[in-house]
N, C-alpha and C positions, 0 to 999 in steps of 0.2 A: 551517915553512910554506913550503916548496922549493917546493909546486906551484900555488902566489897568488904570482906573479912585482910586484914591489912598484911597479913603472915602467910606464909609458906612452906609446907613441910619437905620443899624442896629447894632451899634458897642455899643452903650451907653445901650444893654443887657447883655454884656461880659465885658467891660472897667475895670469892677473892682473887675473878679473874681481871683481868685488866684490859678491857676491850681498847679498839681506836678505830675510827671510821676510818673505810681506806679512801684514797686520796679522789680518786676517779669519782668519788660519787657527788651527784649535785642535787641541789635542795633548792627549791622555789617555794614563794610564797601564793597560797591565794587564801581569799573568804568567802567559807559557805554560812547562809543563815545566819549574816551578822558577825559570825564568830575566824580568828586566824588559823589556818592548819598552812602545813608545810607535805609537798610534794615530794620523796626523795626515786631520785631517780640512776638507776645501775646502765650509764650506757653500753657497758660490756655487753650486758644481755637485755638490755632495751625493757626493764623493769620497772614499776612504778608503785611505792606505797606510799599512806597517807597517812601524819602522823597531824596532834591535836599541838598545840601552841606546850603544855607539860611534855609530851611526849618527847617534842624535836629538844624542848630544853635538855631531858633526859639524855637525848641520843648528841647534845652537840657536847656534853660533859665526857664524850670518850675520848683521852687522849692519852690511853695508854699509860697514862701514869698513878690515874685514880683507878678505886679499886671497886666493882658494881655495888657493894656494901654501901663504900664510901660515899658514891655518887648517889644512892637510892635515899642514904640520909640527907644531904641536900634539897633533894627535891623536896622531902618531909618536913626540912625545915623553913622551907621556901612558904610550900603549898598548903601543908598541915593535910585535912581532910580531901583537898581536891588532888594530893598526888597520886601516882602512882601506886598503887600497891603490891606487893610481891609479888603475886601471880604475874599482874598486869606487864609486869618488866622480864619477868622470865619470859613471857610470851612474847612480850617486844624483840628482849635478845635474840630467842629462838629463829626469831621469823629473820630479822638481820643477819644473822649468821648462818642459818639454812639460803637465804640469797648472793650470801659472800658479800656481802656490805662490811663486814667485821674480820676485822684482825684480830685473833688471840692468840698473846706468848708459848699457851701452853704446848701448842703442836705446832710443828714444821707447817711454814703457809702453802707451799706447793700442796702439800697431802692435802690442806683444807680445801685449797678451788678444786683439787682433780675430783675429792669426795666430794664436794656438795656439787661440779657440774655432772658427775657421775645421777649426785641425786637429780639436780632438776632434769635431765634431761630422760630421769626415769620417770617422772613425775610428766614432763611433757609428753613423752608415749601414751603414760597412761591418760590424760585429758585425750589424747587423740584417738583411742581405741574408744571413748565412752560417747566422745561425739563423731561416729563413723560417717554420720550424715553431713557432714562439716568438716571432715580431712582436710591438711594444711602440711603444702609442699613447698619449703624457702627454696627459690629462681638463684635471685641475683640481688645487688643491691642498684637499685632505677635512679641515686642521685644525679649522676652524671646528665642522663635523658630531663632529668626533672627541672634539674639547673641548668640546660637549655631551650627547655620552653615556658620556663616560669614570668622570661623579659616579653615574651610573645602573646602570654595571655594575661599579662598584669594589668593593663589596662581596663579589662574587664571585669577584673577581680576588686571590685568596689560597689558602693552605693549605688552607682547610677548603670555598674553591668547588672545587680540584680535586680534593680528597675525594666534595665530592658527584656531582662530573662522574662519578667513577671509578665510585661507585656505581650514577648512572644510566645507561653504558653497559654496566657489566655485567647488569644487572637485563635490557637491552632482548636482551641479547646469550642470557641464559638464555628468554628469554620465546620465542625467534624461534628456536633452533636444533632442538627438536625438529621442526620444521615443515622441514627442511634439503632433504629433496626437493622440496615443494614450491615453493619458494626460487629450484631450481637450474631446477624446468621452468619458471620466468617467465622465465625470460632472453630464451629466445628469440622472445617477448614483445615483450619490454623494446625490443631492440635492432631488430624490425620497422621497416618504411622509414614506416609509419603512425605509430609512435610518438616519430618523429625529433624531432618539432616539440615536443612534450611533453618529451623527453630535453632540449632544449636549454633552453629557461625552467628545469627544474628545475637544469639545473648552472650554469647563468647566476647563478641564486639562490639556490645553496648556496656558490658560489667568491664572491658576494657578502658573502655572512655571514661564510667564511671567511676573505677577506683584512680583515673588518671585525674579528674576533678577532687578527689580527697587529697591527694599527693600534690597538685599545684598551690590550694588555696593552705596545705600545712606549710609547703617554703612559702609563701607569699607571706607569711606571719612569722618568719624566721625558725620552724620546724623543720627537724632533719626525718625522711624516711627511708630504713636502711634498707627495706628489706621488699622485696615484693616476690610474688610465688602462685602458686597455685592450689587451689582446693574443692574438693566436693559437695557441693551445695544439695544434698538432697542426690546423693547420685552423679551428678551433673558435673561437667568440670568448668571453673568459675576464675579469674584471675582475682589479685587482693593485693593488696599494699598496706604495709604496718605504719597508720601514722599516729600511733600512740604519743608521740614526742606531743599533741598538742594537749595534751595534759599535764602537761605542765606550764600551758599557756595561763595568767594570771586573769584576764579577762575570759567571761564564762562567755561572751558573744562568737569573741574567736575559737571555742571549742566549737560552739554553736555550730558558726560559718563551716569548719571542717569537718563538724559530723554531717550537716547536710549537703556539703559540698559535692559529694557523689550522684547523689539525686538530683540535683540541678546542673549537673550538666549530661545525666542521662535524659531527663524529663526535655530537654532543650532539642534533644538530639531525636527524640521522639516524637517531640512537634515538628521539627522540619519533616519528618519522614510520615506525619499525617497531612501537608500538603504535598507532597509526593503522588500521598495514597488518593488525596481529592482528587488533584491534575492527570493521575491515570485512572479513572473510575470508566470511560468509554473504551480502556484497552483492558480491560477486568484480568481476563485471563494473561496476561503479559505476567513475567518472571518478576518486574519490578514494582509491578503494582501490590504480589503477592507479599515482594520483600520488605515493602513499606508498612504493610497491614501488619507482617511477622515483627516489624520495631514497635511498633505500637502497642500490638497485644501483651509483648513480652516485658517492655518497659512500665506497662500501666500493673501487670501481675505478681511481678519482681519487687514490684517496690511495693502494693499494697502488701503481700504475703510476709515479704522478707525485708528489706531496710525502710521502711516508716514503720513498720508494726515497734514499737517499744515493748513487747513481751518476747523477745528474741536479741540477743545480744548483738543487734545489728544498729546502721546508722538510727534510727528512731530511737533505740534504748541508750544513745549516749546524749543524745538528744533530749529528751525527758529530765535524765539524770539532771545536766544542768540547767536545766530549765527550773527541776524543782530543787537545788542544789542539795543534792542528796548525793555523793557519789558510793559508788560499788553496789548500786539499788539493787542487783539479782541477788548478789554474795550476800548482803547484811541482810535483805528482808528474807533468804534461806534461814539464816541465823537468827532472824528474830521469829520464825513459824517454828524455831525449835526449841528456842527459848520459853516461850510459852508453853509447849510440849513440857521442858523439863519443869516448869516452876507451876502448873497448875492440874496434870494428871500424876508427876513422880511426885513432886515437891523436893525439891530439889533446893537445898538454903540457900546454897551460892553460885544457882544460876543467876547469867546475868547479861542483860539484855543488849541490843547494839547500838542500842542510840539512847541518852538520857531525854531526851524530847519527846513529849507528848505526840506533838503534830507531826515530828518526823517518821515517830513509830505506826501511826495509823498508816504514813504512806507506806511502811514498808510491809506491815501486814495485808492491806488491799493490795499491790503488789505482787506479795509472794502468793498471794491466794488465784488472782486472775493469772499470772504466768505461769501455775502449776496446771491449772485447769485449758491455757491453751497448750500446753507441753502433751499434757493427753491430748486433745480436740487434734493435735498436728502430727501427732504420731499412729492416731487411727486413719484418719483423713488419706495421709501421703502415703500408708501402709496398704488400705484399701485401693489406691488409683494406681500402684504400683503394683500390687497383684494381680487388677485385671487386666494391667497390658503387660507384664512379665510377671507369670504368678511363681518361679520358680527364686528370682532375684528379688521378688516385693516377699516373699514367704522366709528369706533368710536377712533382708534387711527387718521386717520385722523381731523374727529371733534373736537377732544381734540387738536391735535399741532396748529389745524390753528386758532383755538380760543386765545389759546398763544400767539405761532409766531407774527400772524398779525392783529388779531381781539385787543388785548390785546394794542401792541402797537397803534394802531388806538386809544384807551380809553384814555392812556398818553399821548397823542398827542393833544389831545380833553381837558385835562385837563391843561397841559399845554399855552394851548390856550387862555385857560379862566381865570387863575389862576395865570401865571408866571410873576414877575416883572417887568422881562425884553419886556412886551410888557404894561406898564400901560400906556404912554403916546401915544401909536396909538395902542391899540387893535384892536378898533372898522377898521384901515386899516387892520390888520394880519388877521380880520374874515375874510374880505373881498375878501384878497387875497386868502387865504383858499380856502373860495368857488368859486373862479373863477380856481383856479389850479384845483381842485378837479369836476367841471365842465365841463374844457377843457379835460382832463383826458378822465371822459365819454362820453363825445362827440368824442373823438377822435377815442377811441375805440370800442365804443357802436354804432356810427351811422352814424361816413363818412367811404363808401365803400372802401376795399383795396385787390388790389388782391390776388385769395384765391387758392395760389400753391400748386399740389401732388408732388408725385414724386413713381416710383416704378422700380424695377430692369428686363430686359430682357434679352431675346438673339436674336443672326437673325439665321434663318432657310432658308436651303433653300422651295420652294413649290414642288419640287420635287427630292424627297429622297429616295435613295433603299440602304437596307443591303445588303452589300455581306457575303456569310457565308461560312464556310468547308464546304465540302458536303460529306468529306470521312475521317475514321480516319487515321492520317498520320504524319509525322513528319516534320516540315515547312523547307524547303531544300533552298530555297532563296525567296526574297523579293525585286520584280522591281518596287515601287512607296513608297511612302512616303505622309505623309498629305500636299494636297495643289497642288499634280501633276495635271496636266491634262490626261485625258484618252481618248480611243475612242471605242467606245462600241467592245467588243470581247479583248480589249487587255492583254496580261498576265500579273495577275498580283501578285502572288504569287503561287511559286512552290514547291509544296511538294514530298516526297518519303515514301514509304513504300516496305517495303523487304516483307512482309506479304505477302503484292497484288502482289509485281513480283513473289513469289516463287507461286501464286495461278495458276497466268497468262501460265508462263510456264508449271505448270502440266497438266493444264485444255489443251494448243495445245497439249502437247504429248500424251491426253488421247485420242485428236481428232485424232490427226497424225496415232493413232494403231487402232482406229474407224475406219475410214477410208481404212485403210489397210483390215483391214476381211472384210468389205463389198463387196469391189473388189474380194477379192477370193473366198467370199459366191454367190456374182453374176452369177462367171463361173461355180460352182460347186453346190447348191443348190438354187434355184429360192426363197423358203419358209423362210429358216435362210438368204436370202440377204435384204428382207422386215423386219426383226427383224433391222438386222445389220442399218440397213437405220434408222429406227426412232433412236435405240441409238446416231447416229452421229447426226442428227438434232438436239438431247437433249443436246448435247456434244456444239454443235455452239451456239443455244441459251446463254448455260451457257458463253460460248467463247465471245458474243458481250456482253454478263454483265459485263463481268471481264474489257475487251476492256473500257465499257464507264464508269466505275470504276478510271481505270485509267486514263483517258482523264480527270477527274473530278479533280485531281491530281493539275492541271493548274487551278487554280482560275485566273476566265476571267469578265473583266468588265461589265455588262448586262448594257450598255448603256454610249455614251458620257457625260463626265462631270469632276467634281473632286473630288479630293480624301479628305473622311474627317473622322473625329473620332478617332478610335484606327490606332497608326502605325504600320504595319505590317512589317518594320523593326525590332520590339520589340520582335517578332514571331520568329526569325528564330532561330533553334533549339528546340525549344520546341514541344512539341505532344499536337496535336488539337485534337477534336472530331468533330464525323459531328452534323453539326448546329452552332458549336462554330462561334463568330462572328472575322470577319479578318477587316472590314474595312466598310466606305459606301462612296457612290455614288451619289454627288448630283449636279442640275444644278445652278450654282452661277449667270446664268441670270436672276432669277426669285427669288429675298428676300423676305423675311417678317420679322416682329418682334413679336416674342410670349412673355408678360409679364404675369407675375406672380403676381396676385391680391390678397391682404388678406379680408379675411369674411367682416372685418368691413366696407372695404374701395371699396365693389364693388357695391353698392347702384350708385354712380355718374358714372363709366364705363357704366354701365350697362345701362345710361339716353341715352337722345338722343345726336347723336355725336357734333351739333352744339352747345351744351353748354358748350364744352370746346375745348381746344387747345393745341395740342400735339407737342412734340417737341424730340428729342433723342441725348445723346450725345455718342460716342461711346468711351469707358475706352482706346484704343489704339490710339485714336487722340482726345486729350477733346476741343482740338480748334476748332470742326469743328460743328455746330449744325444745325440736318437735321429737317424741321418738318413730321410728322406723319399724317397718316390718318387712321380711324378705319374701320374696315375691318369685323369683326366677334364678338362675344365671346362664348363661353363654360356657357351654362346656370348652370349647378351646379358643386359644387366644387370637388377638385377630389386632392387628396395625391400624385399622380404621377407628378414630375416634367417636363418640356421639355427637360430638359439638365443640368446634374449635375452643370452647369456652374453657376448657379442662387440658390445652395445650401452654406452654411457657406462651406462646404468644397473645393468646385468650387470655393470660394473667394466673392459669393454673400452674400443677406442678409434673405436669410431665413431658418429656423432653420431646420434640417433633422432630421429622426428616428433614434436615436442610436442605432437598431440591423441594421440598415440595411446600407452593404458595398457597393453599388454600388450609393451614393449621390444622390440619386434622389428619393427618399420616401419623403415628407415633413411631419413632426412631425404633422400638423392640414391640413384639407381640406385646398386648395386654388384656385383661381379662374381664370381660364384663357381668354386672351384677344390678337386678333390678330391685328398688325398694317404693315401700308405697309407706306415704306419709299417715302418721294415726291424729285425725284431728276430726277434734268435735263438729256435729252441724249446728252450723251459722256460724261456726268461724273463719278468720277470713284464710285464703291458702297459703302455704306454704312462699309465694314466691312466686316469678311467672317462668314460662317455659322460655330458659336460655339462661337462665339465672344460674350462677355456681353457688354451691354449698358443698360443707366440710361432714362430711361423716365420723363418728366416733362409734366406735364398736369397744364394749367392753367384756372379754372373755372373762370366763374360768380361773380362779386365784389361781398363784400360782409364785415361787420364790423368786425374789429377782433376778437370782446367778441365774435360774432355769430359763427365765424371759430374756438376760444378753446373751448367754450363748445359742439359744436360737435367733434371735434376730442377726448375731453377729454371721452364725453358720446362714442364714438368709440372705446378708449381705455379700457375704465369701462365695457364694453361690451363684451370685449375678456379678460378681467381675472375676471371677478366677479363669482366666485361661490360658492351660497347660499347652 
């Protein structure tokens, strides 16, 4: 143990005091990874730390009669090389007695609890200002309520009620997903600035229910929870119930059970309220068909975001924890990305890391590294969708997290630096290094150029495209082509019937046929009624070549070589058209282009000259293949009308559509179009066929990275800020 140095040049402040645990505090056993640790819990302040099998030995030796000296040699004589060492127990006491776990002779005890609750509840402010997006307001204590309906839902609270839980959310989950489009167009619904006030009551009343599920199934395992209150979830106000007591549960399944416990009986409560939302699907517009959609949307987004996610200290991350019996996974794996920090850029002799384990330490490094990177991903994210529906409230909640999050720690870092023991004998190198990492850094990203990629979603078109349409009403009687045939101008290509137009066709000849007839005998017999007889039968033929090219019309005929694309007129047969109704189009596949879909922010560089950047296309049905592009046109102002539903979320692109409007090709915001022509040799084969999506990559002008986020950031601030 070379690198746990066993002395202290601060032990001869402690050597001769005389600790005693106070009486209040309790100690449970459990085992992680094999190994015994001891839970010590302060139910004064509802506290919980985790000491190793040496440690509790250490802490159970306080009785005020030994002296920390006395006790520290003990342990050494006990353990040899696995005890304790000086720091290690200075740090122990520290943390015991900054908690008020510890009686010492030397001061008056009153002074000691008034000072240290003095300190923690300075210490509690400050977590609360740092997490503003997570404010926590103590209510009351909910035992009384809790320990009268713990006998009412105990019987559920076992094996066979999470059997039927399982059953009833899948039954809701089969009953609700063929319905999945329609599902996805409420959203935008859902989240209307009308609907706010509704969204709120119903999460109010489902994180109700749910923290009421963590609190029954903690008594149901003989946990006490004191405390229940309220807090700001991102803004939002959220109820919450402390049921830390079950951590000191011995079996990790029972922590298990009440860290998920919240989520299953939201998720239960969610499935009843998607057959709600089935059984009124013919009363749409009704209050409670909305209400039921608003439990569903909120419960399925709550829990993905915020309690399943385990990179957020919610039910999922206590959930992980002892799943992978690691406890304090955020704290230790912070501790172990710094540890690394001081032992392989400062060098640092006696740093030292938080877990002797191999395997445990990879977890806490992947860990600390995925929950840092979603701490940013959730701070841009919720920052951006809060400034474009209140940009004055998302612009100072911003301010405030990042002064926290990153400013904050930047201060500690800085203080550290100047201050921390563990750098007294080379400061003046850690400054050093400091500021050349912190250099490199800027320079890296501030001033050497790196290329500055788009990217935006297309499709290919042909340049020559004709609709074919009904031209009569009728009943589609067969279908000779299909998308993708070829044609040759005139050929048939859907055949319809109508009994209407043949009973017309027939009446109209026999009215000619009996026409005709009296004229001939008016001819012989009156010269004056055979000039009458005569224009009747002309009126009669006229009408006869209408009916004629009526019918003729019947044959939907290709108006030109080419191929078939768009709707299948397979799909048609049986059904009743109308004229104008659309059967198919007609386009020539020798002649491509690519029409992309530009957003507001991002058509400033389209729109430059074309040799500052470089285009490229890959197409979604063969992504091995990539063509480059050449710019061809644009569409000076923006316009809602899509080119082809294919580049809409429901075509399977990436731009958002109008939710009233069915046929996917309205875009929710103006956007901007842009035409490119593919650069491919002859005889090779095309690009793709017209209707086909493909991804465009445009690569500009170097340029430094800080240069590239703060315009794309001022890009994105630009399309949701509004003042």
């Amino acid at each position: 143990m070379s690198d746990r140095p066993s002395f202290s040049p601060f032990w001869h402040r402690v050597r001769l005091l005389k600790p005693r645990l106070r009486p209040h505090v309790q100690i449970t056993r459990q085992h992680y990874r094999g190994k015994r640790w001891h839970v010590v819990h302060d139910p004064s302040s509802n506290q919980f730390y985790r000491l190793n099998h040496i440690a509790h030995e250490f802490v159970g030796l306080f009785d005020g009669r030994r002296t920390v000296e006395e006790i520290w040699q003990i342990g050494l004589t006990r353990h040899a090389d696995e005890s304790l060492t000086q720091n290690e127990a200075l740090q122990l006491i520290g943390q015991l007695y900054g908690a008020n776990l510890l009686a010492v002779d030397a001061s008056p005890e009153a002074e000691q609890l008034l000072r240290r609750g003095r300190e923690r509840l300075g210490k509690k402010m400050k977590q609360q200002a740092i997490g503003l997006m997570y404010f926590r307001v103590r209510l009351f204590n909910p035992d009384r309520i809790l320990r009268w309906l713990e006998p009412i839902a105990r019987p559920l609270i076992n094996r066979v009620g999470l059997v039927l839980w399982a059953v009833w959310v899948i039954a809701a989950l089969v009953a609700v997903l063929p319905h999945w489009e329609e599902l996805v167009a409420g959203v935008d619904s859902a989240i209307a600035p009308s609907n706010w006030a509704w969204i709120l009551v119903i999460f109010v009343a489902l994180k109700l229910f749910h923290e009421t599920g963590h609190g029954l199934i903690c008594r149901r395992f003989g946990g006490q929870v004191p405390e229940f209150g309220a807090m700001l979830l991102v803004l939002v106000p959220a109820p919450y119930v402390d049921a830390s007591a079950s951590w000191t549960f011995e079996s990790k399944w029972k922590r298990i059970a009440v860290g998920a416990g919240g989520m299953i009986f939201e998720l239960a409560l969610a499935a009843g309220a998607a057959f709600v939302w089935l059984n009124t699907r013919d009363n749409s517009g009704s209050l409670l068909h909305q209400l039921a959609y608003n439990a569903m949307f909120t419960a399925s987004l709550s829990t993905v975001l915020f309690n399943a996610n385990p990179l957020m200290k919610f039910d999922g991350y206590y959930i992980l924890s002892d799943l992978l019996e690691v406890p304090n996974l955020m704290q230790r794996s912070t501790g172990m990305l710094k540890f690394l920090f001081e032992k392989h850029v400062y060098r640092v002799r006696d740093a030292r890391p938080t877990t002797s384990s191999m395997s445990e330490a990879w977890i806490l490094i992947v860990y600390g590294l995925l929950a840092l990177a979603y701490r940013i991903f959730l701070f841009l994210s919720i920052t951006l969708y809060v400034m474009g529906q209140l940009f004055f409230i998302g612009l100072f909640l911003a301010a405030w997290t990042a002064a926290m999050w990153f400013i904050l720690p930047v201060g500690q870092f800085i203080h550290w630096l100047a201050t921390s023991p563990k750098l007294a004998e080379f400061r003046p190198r850690a400054i050093l290094t400091s500021i050349l990492m912190i250099g490199a850094v800027l320079l890296a990203v501030g001033a050497v150029p790196a290329p500055d990629r788009r990217r935006a979603m297309g499709v290919i078109e042909s340049y020559d495209r004709t609709g074919v349409y009904f031209r009569v009403d009728a009943f589609v009687a067969e279908a000779h082509v299909r998308p993708g045939d070829w044609v040759e101008e005139g050929q048939p290509l859907v055949t319809c019937e109508s009994a209407r137009l043949d009973a017309e066709v027939h009446l109209a000849q026999a009215q000619l046929d009996e026409a005709r007839s009296r004229e001939a005998q008016a001819t012989a017999q009156n010269p004056a009624a055979a000039q009458v007889a005569r224009e009747f039968v002309r009126t009669l033929s006229e009408r006869m070549t209408t009916l004629r090219e009526r019918q003729e019309r019947l044959i939907v005929r290709a108006p030109h070589r080419g191929r078939i694309v768009g709707q299948n007129p397979q799909l048609l047969v049986g059904s009743f058209v109308r004229e104008g109704d659309n059967a198919c189009a007609v386009i020539d596949d020798t002649q491509l282009r690519i029409v992309a879909t530009i957003g507001q922010t991002e058509a400033s560089w389209v729109f430059g000259p074309p040799d500052q950047y470089e285009g490229y296309l890959r197409s979604l049905a063969d992504v091995s293949r990539v063509v480059p592009v050449r710019f061809e046109r644009q569409v000076e102002s923006g316009r809602r009308e899509l080119p082809h539903p294919a580049v809409g979320y429901a075509g399977g692109g990436d731009v958002e559509i109008d939710r009233t409007d069915q046929t996917g090709t309205l875009a929710k915001r103006p956007m901007f179009r842009a035409y490119f022509v593919p650069e491919i040799e002859p005889g090779d084969k095309p690009v793709g066929w017209p209707g086909e999506r493909v991804v465009l990559r445009f690569t500009l002008e170097s340029r430094p990275l800080l240069m590239q986020w703060l315009d794309r950031l001022a890009k994105l601030t630009q399309g949701r800020a509004k003042v």
